[in-house]
PyMOL commands that place a pseudoatom at each C-alpha (Angstrom):
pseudoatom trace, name=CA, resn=UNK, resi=1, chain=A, elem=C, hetatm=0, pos=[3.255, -3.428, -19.511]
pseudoatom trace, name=CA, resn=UNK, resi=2, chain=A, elem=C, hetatm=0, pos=[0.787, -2.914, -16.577]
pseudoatom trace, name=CA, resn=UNK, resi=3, chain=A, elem=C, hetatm=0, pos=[1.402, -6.247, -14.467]
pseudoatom trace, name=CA, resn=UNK, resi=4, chain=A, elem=C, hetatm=0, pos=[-1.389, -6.799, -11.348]
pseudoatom trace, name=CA, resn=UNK, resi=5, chain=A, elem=C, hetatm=0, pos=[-0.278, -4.899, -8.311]
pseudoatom trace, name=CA, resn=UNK, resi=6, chain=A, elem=C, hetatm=0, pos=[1.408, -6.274, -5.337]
pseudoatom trace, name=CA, resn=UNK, resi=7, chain=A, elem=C, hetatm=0, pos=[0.711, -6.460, -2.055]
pseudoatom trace, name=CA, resn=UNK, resi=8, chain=A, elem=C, hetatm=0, pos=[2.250, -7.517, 1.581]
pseudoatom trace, name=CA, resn=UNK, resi=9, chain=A, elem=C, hetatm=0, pos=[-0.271, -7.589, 4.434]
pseudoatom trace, name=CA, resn=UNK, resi=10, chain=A, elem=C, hetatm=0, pos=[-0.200, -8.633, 8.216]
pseudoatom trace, name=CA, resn=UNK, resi=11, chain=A, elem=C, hetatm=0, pos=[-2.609, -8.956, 10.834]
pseudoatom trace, name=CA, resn=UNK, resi=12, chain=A, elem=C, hetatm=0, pos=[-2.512, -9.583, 14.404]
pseudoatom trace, name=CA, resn=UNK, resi=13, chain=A, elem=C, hetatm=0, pos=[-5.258, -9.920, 16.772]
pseudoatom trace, name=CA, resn=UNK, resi=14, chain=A, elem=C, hetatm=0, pos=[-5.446, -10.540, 20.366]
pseudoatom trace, name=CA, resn=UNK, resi=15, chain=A, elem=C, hetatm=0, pos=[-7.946, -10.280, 23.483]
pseudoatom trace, name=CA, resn=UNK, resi=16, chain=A, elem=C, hetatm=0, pos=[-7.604, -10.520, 26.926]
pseudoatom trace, name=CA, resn=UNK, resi=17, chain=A, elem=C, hetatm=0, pos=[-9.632, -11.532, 29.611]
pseudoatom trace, name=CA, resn=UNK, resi=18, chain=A, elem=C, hetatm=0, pos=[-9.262, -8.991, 32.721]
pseudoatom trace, name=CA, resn=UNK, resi=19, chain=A, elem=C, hetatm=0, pos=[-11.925, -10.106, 35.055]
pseudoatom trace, name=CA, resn=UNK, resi=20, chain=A, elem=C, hetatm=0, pos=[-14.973, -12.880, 35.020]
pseudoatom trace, name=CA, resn=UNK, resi=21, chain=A, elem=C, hetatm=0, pos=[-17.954, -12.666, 36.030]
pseudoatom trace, name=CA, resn=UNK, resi=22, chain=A, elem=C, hetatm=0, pos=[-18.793, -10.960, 34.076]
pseudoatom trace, name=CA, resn=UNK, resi=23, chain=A, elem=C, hetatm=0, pos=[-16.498, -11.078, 31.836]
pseudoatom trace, name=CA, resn=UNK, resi=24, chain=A, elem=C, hetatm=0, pos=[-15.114, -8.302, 30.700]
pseudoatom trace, name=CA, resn=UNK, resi=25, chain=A, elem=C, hetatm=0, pos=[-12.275, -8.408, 27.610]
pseudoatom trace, name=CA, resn=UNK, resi=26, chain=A, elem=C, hetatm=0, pos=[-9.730, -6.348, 25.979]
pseudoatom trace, name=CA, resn=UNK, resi=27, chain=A, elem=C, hetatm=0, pos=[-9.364, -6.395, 22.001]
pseudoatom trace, name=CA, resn=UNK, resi=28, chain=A, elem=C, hetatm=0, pos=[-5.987, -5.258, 20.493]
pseudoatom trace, name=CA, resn=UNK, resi=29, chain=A, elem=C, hetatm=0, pos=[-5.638, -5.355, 17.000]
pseudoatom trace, name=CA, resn=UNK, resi=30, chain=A, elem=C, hetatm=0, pos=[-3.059, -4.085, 14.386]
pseudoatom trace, name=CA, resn=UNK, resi=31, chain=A, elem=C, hetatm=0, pos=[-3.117, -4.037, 11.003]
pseudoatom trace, name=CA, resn=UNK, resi=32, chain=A, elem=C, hetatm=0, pos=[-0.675, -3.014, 8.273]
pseudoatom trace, name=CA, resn=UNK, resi=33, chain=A, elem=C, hetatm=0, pos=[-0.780, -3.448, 4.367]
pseudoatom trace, name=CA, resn=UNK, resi=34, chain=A, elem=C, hetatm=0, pos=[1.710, -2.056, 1.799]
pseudoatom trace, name=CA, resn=UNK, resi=35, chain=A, elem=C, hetatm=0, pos=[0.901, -2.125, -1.913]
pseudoatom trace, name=CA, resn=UNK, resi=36, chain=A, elem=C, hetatm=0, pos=[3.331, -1.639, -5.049]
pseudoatom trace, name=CA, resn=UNK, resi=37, chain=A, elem=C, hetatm=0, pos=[1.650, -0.610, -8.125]
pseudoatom trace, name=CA, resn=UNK, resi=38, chain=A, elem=C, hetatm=0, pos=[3.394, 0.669, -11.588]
pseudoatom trace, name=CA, resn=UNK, resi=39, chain=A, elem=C, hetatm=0, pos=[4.028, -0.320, -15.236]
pseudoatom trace, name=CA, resn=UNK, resi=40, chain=A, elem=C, hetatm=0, pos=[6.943, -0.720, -17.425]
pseudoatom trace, name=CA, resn=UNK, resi=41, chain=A, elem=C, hetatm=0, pos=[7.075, 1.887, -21.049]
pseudoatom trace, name=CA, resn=UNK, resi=42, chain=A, elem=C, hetatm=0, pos=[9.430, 0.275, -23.567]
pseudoatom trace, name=CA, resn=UNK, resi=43, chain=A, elem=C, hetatm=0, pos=[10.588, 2.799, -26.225]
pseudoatom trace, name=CA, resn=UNK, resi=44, chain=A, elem=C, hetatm=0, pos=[13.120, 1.620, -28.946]
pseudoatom trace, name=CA, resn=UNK, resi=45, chain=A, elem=C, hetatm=0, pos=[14.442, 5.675, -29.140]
pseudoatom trace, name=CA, resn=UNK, resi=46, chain=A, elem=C, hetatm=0, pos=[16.946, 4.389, -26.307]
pseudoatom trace, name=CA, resn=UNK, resi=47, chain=A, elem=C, hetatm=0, pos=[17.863, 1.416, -28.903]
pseudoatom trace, name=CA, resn=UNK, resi=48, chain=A, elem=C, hetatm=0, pos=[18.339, 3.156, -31.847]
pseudoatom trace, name=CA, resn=UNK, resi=49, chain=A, elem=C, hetatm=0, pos=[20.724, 5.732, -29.747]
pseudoatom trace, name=CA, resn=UNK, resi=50, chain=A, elem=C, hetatm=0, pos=[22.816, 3.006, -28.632]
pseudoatom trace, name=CA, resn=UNK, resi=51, chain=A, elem=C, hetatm=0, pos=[23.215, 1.119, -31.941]
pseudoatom trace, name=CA, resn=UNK, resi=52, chain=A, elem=C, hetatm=0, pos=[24.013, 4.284, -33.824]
pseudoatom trace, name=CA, resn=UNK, resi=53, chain=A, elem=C, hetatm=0, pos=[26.191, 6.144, -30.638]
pseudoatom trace, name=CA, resn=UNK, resi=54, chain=A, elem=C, hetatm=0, pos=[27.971, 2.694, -29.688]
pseudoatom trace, name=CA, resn=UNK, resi=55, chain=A, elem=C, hetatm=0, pos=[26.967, 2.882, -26.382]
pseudoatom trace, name=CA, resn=UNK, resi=56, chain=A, elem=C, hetatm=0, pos=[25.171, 0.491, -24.962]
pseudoatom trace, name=CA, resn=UNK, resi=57, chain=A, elem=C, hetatm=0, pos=[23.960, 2.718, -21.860]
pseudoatom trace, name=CA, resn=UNK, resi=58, chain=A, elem=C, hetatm=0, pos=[22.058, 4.605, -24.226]
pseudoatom trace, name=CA, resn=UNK, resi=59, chain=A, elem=C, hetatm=0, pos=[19.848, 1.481, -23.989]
pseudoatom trace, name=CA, resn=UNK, resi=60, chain=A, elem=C, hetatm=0, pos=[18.327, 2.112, -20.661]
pseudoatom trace, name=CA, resn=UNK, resi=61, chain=A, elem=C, hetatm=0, pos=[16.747, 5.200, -22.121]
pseudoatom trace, name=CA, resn=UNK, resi=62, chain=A, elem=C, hetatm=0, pos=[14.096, 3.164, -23.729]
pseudoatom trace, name=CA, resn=UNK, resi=63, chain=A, elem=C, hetatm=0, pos=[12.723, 1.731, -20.499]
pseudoatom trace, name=CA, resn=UNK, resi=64, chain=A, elem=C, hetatm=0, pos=[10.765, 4.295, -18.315]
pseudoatom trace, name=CA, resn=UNK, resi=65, chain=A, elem=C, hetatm=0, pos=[8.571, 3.464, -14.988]
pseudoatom trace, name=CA, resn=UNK, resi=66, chain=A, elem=C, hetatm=0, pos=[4.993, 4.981, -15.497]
pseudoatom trace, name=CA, resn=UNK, resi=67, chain=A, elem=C, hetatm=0, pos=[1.931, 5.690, -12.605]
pseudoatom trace, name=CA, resn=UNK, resi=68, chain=A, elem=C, hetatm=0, pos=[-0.722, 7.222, -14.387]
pseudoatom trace, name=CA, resn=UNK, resi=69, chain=A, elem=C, hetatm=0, pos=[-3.364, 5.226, -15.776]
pseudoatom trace, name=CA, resn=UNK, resi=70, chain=A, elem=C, hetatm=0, pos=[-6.445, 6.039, -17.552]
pseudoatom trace, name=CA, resn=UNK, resi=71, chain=A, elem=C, hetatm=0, pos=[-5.526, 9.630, -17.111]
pseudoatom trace, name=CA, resn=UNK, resi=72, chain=A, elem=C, hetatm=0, pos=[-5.273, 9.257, -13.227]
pseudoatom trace, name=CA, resn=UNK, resi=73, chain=A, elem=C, hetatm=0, pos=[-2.378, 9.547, -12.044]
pseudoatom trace, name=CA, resn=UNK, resi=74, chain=A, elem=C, hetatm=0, pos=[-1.615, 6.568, -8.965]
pseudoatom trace, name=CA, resn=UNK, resi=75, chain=A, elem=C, hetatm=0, pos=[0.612, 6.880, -6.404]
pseudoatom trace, name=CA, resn=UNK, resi=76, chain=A, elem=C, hetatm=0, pos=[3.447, 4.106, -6.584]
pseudoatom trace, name=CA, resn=UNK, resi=77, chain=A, elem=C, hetatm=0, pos=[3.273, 2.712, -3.367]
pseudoatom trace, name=CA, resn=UNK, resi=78, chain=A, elem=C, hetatm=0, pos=[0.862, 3.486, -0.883]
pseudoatom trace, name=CA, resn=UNK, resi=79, chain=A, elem=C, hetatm=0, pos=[1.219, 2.193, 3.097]
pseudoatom trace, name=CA, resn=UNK, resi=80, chain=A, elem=C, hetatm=0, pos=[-1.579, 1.584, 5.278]
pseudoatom trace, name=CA, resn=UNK, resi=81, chain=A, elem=C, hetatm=0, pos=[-1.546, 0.950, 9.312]
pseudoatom trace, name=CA, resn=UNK, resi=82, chain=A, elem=C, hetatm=0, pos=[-4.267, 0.260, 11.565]
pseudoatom trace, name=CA, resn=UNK, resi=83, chain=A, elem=C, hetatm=0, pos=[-4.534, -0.167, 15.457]
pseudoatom trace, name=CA, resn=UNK, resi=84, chain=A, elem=C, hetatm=0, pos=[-7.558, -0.856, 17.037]
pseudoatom trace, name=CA, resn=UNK, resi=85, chain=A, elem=C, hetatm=0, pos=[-8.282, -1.350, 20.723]
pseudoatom trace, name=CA, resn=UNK, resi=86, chain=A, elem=C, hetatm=0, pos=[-12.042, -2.720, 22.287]
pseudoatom trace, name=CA, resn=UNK, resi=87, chain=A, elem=C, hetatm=0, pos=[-13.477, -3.512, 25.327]
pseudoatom trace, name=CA, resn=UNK, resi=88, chain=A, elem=C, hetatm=0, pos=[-16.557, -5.800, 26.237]
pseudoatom trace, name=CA, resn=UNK, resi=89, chain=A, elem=C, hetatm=0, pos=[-18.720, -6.968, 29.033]
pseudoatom trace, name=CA, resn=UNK, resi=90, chain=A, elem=C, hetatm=0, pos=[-20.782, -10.223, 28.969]
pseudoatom trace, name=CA, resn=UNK, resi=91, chain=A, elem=C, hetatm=0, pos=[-23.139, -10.946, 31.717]
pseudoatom trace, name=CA, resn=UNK, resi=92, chain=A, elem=C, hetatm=0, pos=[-25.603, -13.778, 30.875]
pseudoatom trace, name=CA, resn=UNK, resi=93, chain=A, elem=C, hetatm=0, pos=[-27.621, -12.874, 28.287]
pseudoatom trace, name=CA, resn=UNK, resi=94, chain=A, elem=C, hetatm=0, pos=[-26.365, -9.155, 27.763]
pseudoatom trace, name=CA, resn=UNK, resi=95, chain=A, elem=C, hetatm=0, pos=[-23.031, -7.674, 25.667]
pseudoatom trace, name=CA, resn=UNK, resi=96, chain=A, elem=C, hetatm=0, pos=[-22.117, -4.545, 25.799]
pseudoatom trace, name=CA, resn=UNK, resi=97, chain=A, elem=C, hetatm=0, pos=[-18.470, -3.051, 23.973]
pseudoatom trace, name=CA, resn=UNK, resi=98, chain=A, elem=C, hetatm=0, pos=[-16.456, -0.261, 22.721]
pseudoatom trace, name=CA, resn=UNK, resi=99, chain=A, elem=C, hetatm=0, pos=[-14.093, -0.185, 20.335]
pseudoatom trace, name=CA, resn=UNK, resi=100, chain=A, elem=C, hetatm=0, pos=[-12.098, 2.634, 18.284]
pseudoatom trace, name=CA, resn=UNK, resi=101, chain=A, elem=C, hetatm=0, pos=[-9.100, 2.960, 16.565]
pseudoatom trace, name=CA, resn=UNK, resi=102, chain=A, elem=C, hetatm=0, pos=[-6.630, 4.456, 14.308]
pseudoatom trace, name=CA, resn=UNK, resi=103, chain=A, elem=C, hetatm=0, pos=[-5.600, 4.449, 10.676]
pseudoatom trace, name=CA, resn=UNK, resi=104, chain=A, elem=C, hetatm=0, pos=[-2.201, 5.786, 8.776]
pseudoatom trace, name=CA, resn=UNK, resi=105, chain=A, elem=C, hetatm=0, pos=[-2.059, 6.270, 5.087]
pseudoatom trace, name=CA, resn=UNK, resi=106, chain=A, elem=C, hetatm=0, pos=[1.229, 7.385, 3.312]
pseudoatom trace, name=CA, resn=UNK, resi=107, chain=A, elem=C, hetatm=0, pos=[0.915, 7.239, -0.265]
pseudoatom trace, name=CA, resn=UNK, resi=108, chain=A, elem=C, hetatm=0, pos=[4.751, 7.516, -2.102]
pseudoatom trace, name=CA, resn=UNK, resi=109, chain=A, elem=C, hetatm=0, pos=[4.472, 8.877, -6.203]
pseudoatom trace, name=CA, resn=UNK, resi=110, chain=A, elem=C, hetatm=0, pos=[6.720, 9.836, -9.079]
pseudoatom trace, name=CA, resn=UNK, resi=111, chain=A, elem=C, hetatm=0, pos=[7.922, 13.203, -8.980]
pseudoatom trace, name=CA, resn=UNK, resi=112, chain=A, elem=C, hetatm=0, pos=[7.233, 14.395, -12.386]
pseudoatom trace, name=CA, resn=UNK, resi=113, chain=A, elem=C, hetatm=0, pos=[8.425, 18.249, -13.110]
pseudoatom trace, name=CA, resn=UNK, resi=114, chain=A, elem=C, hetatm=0, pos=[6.998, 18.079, -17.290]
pseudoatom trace, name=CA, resn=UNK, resi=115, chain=A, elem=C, hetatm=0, pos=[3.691, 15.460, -16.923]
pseudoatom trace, name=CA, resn=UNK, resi=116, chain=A, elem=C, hetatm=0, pos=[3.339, 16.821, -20.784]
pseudoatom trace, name=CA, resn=UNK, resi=117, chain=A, elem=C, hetatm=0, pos=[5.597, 15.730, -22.174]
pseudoatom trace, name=CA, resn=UNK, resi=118, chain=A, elem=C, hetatm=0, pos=[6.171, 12.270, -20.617]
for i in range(1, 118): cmd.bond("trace and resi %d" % i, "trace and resi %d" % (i + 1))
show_as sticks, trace
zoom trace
């Protein structure tokens, strides 16, 4: 079961004026965005274990979380955050700006010791 994957995301933006005329105008931006993405493996080995055994925490065995798909393997959740700053001048007829920023990725993924045999 390969449900669609979820994601949070926030952004803020926000400018300044710090002098007119001209007008010049400070940008600050930030940005983040964290996604979840995995699927559910139901195996009735876990099932048959605890029918037979009498145990019924045998039964979790038969569920398994799984981040490879289509032979790629995907990592689980991945967090991205951006902050970007920008300055501009308007005079009349004439803009001129700057801008730059920065962006963090941290991707989080199953730790999988046998990928094999899973």
């Amino acid at each position: 079961f390969h449900p669609p994957p979820v994601i949070f995301s926030f952004e803020q933006h926000m400018s300044y004026i710090l002098f007119a005329p001209p007008v010049v105008e400070l940008g600050l931006g930030f940005s983040a965005t964290v996604k979840l993405e995995y699927s559910l493996v139901l195996d009735s080995k876990g099932i048959r274990e605890a029918v037979e055994e009498s145990n019924p925490l045998k039964a979790l065995n038969s569920f398994a979380f799984r981040d490879t798909y289509d032979g790629v393997d995907r990592p689980l959740i991945t967090f991205e955050a951006a902050v970007i700053a920008s300055v501009s001048v308007s005079a009349a007829f004439v803009d001129a700006g700057v801008s730059g920023g920065v962006t963090f990725s941290v991707e989080i993924d199953w730790y999988d010791p046998y990928p094999e045999t899973s």
